[in-house]
C-alpha positions in Angstrom: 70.7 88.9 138.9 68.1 88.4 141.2 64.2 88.6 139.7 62.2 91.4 142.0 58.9 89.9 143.5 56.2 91.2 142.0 53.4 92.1 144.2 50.4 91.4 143.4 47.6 94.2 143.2 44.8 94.1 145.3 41.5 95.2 143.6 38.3 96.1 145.0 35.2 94.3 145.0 32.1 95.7 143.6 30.8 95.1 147.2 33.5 97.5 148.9 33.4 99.7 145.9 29.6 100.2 146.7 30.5 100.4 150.6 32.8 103.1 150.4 30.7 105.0 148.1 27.8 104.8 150.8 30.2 106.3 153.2 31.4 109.3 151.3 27.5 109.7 150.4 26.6 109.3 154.0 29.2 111.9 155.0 28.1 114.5 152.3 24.1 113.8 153.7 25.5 114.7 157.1 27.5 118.1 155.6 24.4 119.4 153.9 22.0 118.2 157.3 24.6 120.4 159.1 24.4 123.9 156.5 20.6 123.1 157.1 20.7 123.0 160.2 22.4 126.3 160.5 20.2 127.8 159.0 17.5 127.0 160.9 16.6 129.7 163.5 16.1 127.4 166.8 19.5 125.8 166.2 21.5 128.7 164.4 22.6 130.2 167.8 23.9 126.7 168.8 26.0 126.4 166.3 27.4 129.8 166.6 27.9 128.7 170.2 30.0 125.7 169.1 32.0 127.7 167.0 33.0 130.0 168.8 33.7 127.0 171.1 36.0 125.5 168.3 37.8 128.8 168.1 38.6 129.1 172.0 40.0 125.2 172.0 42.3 125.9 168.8 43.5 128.8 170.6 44.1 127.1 173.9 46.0 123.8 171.8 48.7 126.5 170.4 49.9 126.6 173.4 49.9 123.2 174.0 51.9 122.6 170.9 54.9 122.7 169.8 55.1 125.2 167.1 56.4 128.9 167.5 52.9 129.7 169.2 52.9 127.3 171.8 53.9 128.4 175.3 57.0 127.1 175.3 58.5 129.0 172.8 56.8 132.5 173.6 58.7 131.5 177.0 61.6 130.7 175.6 61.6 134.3 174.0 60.6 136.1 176.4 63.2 134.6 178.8 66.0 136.4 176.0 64.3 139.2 177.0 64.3 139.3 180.3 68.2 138.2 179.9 69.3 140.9 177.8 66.6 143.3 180.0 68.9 141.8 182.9 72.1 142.5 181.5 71.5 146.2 180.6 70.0 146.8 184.2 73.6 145.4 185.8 75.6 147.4 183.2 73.4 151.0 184.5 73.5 150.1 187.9 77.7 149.4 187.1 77.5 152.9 185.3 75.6 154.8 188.3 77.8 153.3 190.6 81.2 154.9 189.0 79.2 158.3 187.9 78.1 159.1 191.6 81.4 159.5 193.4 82.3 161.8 189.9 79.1 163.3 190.8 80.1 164.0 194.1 83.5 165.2 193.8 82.4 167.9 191.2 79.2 168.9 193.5 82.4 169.3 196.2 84.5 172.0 194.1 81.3 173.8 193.1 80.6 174.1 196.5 84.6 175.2 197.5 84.5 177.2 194.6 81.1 179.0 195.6 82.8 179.4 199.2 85.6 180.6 197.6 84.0 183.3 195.6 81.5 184.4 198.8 84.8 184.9 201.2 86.6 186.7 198.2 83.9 189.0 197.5 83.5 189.3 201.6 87.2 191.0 201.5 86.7 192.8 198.6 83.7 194.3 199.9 
Protein backbone atom coordinates (compact mmCIF):
# COMPACT_ATOMS: atom_id res chain seq x y z
CA UNK A 1 0.00 0.00 0.00
CA UNK A 2 1.30 3.12 -0.88
CA UNK A 3 1.11 6.12 1.99
CA UNK A 4 -0.85 9.32 0.30
CA UNK A 5 1.24 12.57 0.61
CA UNK A 6 -0.08 14.74 2.81
CA UNK A 7 -0.16 18.20 1.88
CA UNK A 8 0.61 20.53 3.93
CA UNK A 9 -1.92 23.47 4.80
CA UNK A 10 -1.03 26.83 4.12
CA UNK A 11 -2.15 29.36 6.76
CA UNK A 12 -2.35 32.99 6.68
CA UNK A 13 -0.37 35.44 8.31
CA UNK A 14 -1.75 37.94 10.60
CA UNK A 15 -0.17 40.37 8.03
CA UNK A 16 -2.35 39.07 5.01
CA UNK A 17 -5.20 38.37 7.23
CA UNK A 18 -5.10 42.27 8.09
CA UNK A 19 -4.43 43.00 4.15
CA UNK A 20 -7.30 41.34 2.91
CA UNK A 21 -9.51 42.72 5.46
CA UNK A 22 -8.38 46.35 4.27
CA UNK A 23 -9.48 45.32 0.85
CA UNK A 24 -12.89 44.13 1.53
CA UNK A 25 -13.15 47.32 3.85
CA UNK A 26 -11.78 49.46 1.14
CA UNK A 27 -14.29 48.05 -1.37
CA UNK A 28 -17.37 48.47 1.08
CA UNK A 29 -15.94 52.44 1.61
CA UNK A 30 -16.15 52.67 -2.23
CA UNK A 31 -19.96 50.89 -2.36
CA UNK A 32 -21.29 53.33 0.21
CA UNK A 33 -19.09 56.54 -1.61
CA UNK A 34 -21.01 55.28 -4.63
CA UNK A 35 -25.06 55.13 -2.89
CA UNK A 36 -23.80 58.62 -1.70
CA UNK A 37 -22.85 59.74 -4.52
CA UNK A 38 -26.19 58.96 -6.07
CA UNK A 39 -27.74 60.68 -4.09
CA UNK A 40 -26.26 63.62 -4.52
CA UNK A 41 -28.19 65.97 -6.96
CA UNK A 42 -25.03 67.26 -9.22
CA UNK A 43 -24.01 63.72 -9.88
CA UNK A 44 -27.40 61.73 -9.59
CA UNK A 45 -28.10 62.35 -13.40
CA UNK A 46 -24.65 60.88 -14.19
CA UNK A 47 -25.13 57.99 -12.75
CA UNK A 48 -28.48 57.41 -14.28
CA UNK A 49 -26.62 58.19 -17.49
CA UNK A 50 -24.18 55.28 -16.78
CA UNK A 51 -26.80 53.06 -16.08
CA UNK A 52 -28.68 53.23 -18.56
CA UNK A 53 -25.30 52.93 -20.41
CA UNK A 54 -24.71 49.51 -18.58
CA UNK A 55 -28.13 48.49 -19.76
CA UNK A 56 -27.58 49.23 -23.59
CA UNK A 57 -23.92 47.25 -23.43
CA UNK A 58 -25.63 44.11 -21.67
CA UNK A 59 -28.06 44.28 -24.33
CA UNK A 60 -25.65 44.63 -27.27
CA UNK A 61 -23.22 41.54 -25.55
CA UNK A 62 -26.40 39.04 -25.89
CA UNK A 63 -25.92 39.16 -29.07
CA UNK A 64 -22.48 38.74 -28.95
CA UNK A 65 -22.87 35.62 -26.96
CA UNK A 66 -23.45 32.45 -27.21
CA UNK A 67 -26.60 31.73 -25.44
CA UNK A 68 -30.16 31.38 -26.96
CA UNK A 69 -30.18 35.35 -27.25
CA UNK A 70 -27.26 35.91 -29.02
CA UNK A 71 -27.53 36.61 -32.74
CA UNK A 72 -26.61 33.56 -33.82
CA UNK A 73 -29.11 31.62 -32.61
CA UNK A 74 -32.15 34.09 -33.28
CA UNK A 75 -30.52 33.43 -36.85
CA UNK A 76 -30.42 30.21 -36.69
CA UNK A 77 -34.24 30.19 -35.95
CA UNK A 78 -35.29 32.42 -37.97
CA UNK A 79 -33.56 30.68 -40.95
CA UNK A 80 -36.19 27.40 -39.98
CA UNK A 81 -38.53 29.94 -40.70
CA UNK A 82 -37.76 31.16 -43.60
CA UNK A 83 -37.23 27.27 -44.68
CA UNK A 84 -40.40 26.03 -43.78
CA UNK A 85 -41.96 29.66 -45.04
CA UNK A 86 -39.96 28.52 -48.32
CA UNK A 87 -41.34 25.16 -48.54
CA UNK A 88 -45.08 26.10 -48.20
CA UNK A 89 -44.59 28.95 -50.86
CA UNK A 90 -43.21 26.07 -53.57
CA UNK A 91 -45.91 23.60 -52.42
CA UNK A 92 -48.93 26.71 -53.35
CA UNK A 93 -47.17 27.73 -56.22
CA UNK A 94 -47.14 23.57 -57.21
CA UNK A 95 -50.89 23.72 -56.11
CA UNK A 96 -51.82 26.91 -58.32
CA UNK A 97 -50.00 25.56 -61.00
CA UNK A 98 -52.30 22.18 -61.37
CA UNK A 99 -55.62 24.15 -60.18
CA UNK A 100 -55.37 26.70 -63.13
CA UNK A 101 -55.67 24.60 -66.21
CA UNK A 102 -58.79 22.80 -63.92
CA UNK A 103 -59.76 26.29 -63.65
CA UNK A 104 -59.68 26.84 -67.08
CA UNK A 105 -61.25 23.89 -68.45
CA UNK A 106 -64.43 24.41 -66.20
CA UNK A 107 -64.45 28.30 -67.09
CA UNK A 108 -64.50 26.56 -70.89
CA UNK A 109 -67.79 24.39 -70.46
CA UNK A 110 -69.48 27.23 -68.54
CA UNK A 111 -68.84 29.18 -71.37
CA UNK A 112 -70.02 26.20 -74.13
CA UNK A 113 -72.74 25.51 -71.92
CA UNK A 114 -73.89 29.31 -71.68
CA UNK A 115 -73.55 29.23 -75.69
CA UNK A 116 -75.30 26.36 -75.60
CA UNK A 117 -78.25 27.51 -73.63
CA UNK A 118 -78.29 31.22 -75.66
CA UNK A 119 -78.47 29.23 -79.31
CA UNK A 120 -81.20 26.80 -77.74
CA UNK A 121 -83.30 29.41 -76.35
CA UNK A 122 -82.56 31.34 -79.92
CA UNK A 123 -84.51 28.32 -81.75
CA UNK A 124 -86.95 28.01 -79.21
CA UNK A 125 -87.85 31.51 -79.43
Amino acid sequence: MSKKSIQKRNYRTPEQIIADTELKLDKLRLRAAKRAAADNPLVAPMVAEKNDLIKQLREATKLMASGPQSAEARIATHMKWVSRINEQLLAAQDLAAELQPQIDAIDARIVQAIEASVQSDALGN
